[in-house]
C-alpha positions as semicolon CSV with decimal commas, in nm:
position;residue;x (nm);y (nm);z (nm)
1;X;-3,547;0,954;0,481
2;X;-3,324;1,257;0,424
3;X;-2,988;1,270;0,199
4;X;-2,833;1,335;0,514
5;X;-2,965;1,040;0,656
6;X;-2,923;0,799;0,343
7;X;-2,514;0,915;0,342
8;X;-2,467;0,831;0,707
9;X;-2,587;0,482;0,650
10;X;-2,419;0,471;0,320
11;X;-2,094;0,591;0,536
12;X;-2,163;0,322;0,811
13;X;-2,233;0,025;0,557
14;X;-1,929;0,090;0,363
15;X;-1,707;0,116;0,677
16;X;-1,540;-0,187;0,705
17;X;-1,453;-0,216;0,351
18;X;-1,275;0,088;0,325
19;X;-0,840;0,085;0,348
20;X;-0,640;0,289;0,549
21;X;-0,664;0,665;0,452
22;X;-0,943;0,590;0,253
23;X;-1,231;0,831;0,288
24;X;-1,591;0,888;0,168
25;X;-1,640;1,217;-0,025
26;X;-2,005;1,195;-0,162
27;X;-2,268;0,969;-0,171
28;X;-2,645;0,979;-0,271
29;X;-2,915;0,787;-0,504
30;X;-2,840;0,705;-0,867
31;X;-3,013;0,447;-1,102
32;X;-2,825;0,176;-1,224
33;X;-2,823;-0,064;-1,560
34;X;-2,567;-0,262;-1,740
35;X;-2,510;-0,184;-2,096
36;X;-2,507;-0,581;-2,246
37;X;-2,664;-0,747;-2,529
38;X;-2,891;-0,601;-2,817
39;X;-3,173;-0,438;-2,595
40;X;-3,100;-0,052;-2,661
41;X;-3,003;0,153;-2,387
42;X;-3,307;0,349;-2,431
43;X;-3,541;0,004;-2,356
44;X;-3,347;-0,078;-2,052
45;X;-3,459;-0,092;-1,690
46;X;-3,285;0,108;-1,417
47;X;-3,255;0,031;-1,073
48;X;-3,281;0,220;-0,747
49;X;-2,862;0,223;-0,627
50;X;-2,737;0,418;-0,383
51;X;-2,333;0,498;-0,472
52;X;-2,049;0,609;-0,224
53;X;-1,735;0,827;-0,374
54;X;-1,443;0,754;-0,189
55;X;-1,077;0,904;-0,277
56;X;-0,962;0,557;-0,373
57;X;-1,319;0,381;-0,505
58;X;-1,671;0,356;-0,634
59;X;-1,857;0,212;-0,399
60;X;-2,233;0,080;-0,576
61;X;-2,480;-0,018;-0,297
62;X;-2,832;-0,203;-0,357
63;X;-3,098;0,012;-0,260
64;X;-3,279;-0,195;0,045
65;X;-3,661;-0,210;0,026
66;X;-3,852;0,093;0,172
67;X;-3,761;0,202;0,534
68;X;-3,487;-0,066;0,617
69;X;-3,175;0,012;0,709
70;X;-2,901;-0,014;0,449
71;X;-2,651;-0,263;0,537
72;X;-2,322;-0,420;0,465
73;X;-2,430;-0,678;0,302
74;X;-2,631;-0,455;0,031
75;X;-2,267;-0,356;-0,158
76;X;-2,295;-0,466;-0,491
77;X;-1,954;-0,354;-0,578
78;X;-1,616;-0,141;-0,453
79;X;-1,406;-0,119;-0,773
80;X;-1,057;0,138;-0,756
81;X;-1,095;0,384;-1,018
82;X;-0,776;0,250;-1,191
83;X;-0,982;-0,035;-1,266
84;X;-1,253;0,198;-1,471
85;X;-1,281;0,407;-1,731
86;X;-1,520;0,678;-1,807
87;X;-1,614;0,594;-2,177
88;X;-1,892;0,876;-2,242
89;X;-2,076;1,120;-2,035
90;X;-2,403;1,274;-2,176
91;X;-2,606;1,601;-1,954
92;X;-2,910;1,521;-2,029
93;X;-3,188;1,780;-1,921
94;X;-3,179;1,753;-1,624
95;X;-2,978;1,409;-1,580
96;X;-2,628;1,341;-1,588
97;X;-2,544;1,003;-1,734
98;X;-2,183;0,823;-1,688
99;X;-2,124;0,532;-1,885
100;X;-1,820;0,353;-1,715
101;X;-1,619;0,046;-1,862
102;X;-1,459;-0,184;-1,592
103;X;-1,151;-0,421;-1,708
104;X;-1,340;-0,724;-1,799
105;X;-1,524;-0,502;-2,085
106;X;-1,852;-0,507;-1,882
107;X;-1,982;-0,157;-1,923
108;X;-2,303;-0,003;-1,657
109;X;-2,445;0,299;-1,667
110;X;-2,540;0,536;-1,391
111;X;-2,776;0,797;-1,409
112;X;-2,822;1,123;-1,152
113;X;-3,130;1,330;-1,106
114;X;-3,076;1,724;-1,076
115;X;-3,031;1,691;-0,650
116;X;-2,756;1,415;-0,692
117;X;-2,572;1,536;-0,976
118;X;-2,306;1,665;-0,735
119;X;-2,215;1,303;-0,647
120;X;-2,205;1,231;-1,027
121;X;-2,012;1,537;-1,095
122;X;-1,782;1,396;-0,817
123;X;-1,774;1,076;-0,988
124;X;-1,694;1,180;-1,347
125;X;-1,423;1,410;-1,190
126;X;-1,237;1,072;-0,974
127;X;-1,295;0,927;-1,335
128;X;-1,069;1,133;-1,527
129;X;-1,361;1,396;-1,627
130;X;-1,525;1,517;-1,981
131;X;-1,167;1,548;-2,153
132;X;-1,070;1,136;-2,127
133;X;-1,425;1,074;-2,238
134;X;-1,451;1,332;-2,524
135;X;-1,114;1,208;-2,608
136;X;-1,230;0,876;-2,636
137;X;-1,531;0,910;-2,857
138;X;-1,346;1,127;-3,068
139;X;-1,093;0,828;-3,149
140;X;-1,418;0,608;-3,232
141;X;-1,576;0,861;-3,453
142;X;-1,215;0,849;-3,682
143;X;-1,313;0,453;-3,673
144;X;-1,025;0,410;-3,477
145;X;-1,181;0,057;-3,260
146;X;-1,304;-0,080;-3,610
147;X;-0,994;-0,044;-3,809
148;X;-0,705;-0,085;-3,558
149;X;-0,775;-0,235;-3,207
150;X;-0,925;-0,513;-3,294
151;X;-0,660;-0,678;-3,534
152;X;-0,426;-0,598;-3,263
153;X;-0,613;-0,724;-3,017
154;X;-0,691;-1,069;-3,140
155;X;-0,311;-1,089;-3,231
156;X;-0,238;-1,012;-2,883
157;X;-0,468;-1,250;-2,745
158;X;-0,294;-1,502;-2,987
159;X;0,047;-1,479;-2,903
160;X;0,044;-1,454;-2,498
161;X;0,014;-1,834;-2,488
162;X;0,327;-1,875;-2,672
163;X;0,509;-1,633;-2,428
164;X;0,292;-1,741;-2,108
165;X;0,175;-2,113;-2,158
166;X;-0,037;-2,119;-1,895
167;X;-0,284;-1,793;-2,013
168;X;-0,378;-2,038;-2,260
169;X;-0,568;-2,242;-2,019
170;X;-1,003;-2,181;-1,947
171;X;-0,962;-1,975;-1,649
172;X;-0,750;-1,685;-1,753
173;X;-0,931;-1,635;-2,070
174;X;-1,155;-1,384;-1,952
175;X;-0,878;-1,146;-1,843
176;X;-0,645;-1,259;-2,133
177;X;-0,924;-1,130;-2,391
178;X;-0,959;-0,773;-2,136
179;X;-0,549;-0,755;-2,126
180;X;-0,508;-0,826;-2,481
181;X;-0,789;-0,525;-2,567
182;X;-0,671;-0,249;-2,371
183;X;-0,277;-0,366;-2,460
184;X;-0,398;-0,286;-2,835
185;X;-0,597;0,066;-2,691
186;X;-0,242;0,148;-2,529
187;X;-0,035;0,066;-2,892
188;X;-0,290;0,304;-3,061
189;X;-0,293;0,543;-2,868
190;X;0,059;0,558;-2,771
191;X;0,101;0,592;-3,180
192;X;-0,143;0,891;-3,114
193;X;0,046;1,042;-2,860
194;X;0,402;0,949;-3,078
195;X;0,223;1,197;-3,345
196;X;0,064;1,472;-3,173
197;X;0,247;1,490;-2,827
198;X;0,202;1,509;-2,479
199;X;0,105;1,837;-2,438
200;X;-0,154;2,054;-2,678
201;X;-0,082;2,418;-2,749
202;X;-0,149;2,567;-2,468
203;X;0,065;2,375;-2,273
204;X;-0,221;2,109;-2,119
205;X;-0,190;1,715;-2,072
206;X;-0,349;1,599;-2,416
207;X;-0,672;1,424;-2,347
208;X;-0,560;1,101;-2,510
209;X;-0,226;1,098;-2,317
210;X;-0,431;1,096;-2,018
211;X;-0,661;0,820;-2,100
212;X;-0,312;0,605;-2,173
213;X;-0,212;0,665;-1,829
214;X;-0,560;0,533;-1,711
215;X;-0,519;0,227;-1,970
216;X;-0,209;0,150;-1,865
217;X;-0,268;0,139;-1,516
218;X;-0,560;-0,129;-1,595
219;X;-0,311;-0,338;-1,826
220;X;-0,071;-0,350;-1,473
221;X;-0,397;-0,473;-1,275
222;X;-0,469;-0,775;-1,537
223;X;-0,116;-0,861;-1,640
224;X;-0,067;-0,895;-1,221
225;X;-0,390;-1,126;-1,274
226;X;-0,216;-1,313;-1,544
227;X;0,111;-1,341;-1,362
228;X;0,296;-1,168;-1,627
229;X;0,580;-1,005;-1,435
230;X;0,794;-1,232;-1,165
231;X;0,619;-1,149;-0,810
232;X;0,255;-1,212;-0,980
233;X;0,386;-1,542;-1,115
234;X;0,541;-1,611;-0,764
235;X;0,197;-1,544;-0,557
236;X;0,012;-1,725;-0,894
237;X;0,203;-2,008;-0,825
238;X;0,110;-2,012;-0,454
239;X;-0,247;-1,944;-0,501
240;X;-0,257;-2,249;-0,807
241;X;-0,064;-2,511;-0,599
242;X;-0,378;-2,672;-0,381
243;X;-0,599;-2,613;-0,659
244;X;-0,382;-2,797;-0,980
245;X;-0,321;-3,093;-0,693
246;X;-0,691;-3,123;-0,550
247;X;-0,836;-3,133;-0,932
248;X;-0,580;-3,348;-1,059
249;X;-0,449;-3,097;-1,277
250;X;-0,027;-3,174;-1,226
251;X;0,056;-3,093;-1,568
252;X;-0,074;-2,710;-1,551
253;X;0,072;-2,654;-1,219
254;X;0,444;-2,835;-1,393
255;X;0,397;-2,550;-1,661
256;X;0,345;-2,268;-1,428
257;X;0,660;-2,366;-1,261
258;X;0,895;-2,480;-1,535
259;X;0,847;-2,112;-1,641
260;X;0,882;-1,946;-1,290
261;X;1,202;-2,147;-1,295
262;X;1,300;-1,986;-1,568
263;X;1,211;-1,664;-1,502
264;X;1,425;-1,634;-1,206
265;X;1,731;-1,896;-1,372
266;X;2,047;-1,650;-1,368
267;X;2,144;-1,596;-1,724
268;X;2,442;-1,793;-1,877
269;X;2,744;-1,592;-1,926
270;X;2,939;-1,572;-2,234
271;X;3,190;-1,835;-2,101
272;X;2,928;-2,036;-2,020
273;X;2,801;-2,055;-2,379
274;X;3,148;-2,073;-2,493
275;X;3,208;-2,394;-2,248
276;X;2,885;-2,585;-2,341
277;X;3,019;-2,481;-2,697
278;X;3,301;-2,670;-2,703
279;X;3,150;-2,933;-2,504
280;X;2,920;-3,007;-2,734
């Protein structure tokens, strides 16, 4: 089957998924692995893929066994680019390897041969490029993750509950952990930023400030997750309502909505103090 071929069914599976004004740049073969566990990279099997590169999204599809069609079905993923980050890109002779981060701190890995490297070079541009990812193993060579995110991550992570109860509970822990990791990436590097600007001295977006945008556009995805700002606890609330009451689970749903209540409570004025004041 030709490239030509492979994108136009690539283009055709992908279709339906795609939102308005959303369009499909590139697409082509790549080989895919997660990067989990102790097994080096090196020892790791990679899978046949085929990946879309849309304006708005990565698009991974499953590559479908020899001579069938590819499908709907065989989309494995379509994840908005504010929800990765492009944590190291290596050109190997001749491949071009992205290593991408999503928010739940699962990293994959996608390799291109020479005749799809455009689609990867396509990719790692939509990604932020070489700069964010230079940027961001420069930070780890100074032992920047080692000595600084982490303590301010797991303080993070400890202190939500007391501000948001209900984070505290088994389902949000997954993106409470995520939030509270790139929320210390965003203090460090905004200290970064504090120190050595916005610009460098020819006048260009510092690398690091640009990989804060990209974190902090993540930390707005999970903290909607979390319901950390009023609508998100609104449409939380909503979502939890048949759930807490099905499993019995009345005193979670009370605390979600003992704090929406008071979220949205008008403040007391200063005569209202002064009147419970004397009241009292």
């Amino acid at each position: 089957m030709s490239r030509k071929h492979v994108c136009e069914q690539i283009t055709a599976a992908v279709q339906s998924s795609l939102s308005r004004g959303e369009v499909v740049r590139s697409c082509g073969p790549v080989l895919a692995t997660e990067a989990r566990g102790r097994v080096p990279l090196l020892f790791r099997s990679r899978s046949p893929h085929y990946l879309a590169v849309t304006n708005q999204r990565l698009v991974l599809v499953r590559a479908p066994r020899r001579g069938a069609r590819i499908r709907a079905e065989d989309v494995v993923f379509a994840k908005r680019y504010e929800s990765l980050m492009l944590e190291k890109t290596r050109h190997f002779t001749p491949v071009l390897q992205l290593r991408i981060r999503n928010i739940y701190d699962r990293t994959f890995v996608l390799e291109f041969r020479p005749r799809d490297r455009r689609v990867g070079q396509e990719l790692e541009t939509a990604l932020g490029g070489r700069a964010v990812a230079r940027e961001f193993r420069h930070l780890e060579a100074r032992s920047t993750a080692t000595h600084q995110l982490r303590p301010v991550a797991e303080e993070i992570a400890r202190r939500m509950p007391e501000v948001a109860p209900w984070t505290a509970r088994p389902p949000f822990d997954a993106a409470l952990q995520s939030l509270a990791w790139i929320e210390a990436q965003i203090v460090v590097l905004r200290g970064w930023v504090d120190a050595h600007g916005l610009l460098d001295p020819h006048g260009e977006v510092q690398p690091a400030a640009t990989l804060l945008h990209r974190l902090e556009r993540q930390a707005l995805t999970l903290r909607a997750e979390l319901g950390l700002t009023p609508q998100a606890l609104a449409r939380l609330l909503g979502s939890l309502a048949t759930v807490a009451t099905a499993g019995s689970d009345n005193g979670g749903l009370a605390a979600l909505k003992k704090e929406g209540q008071r979220i949205v409570a008008p403040p007391r004025t200063t005569r209202d103090s002064a009147d419970a004041a004397v009241g009292s």
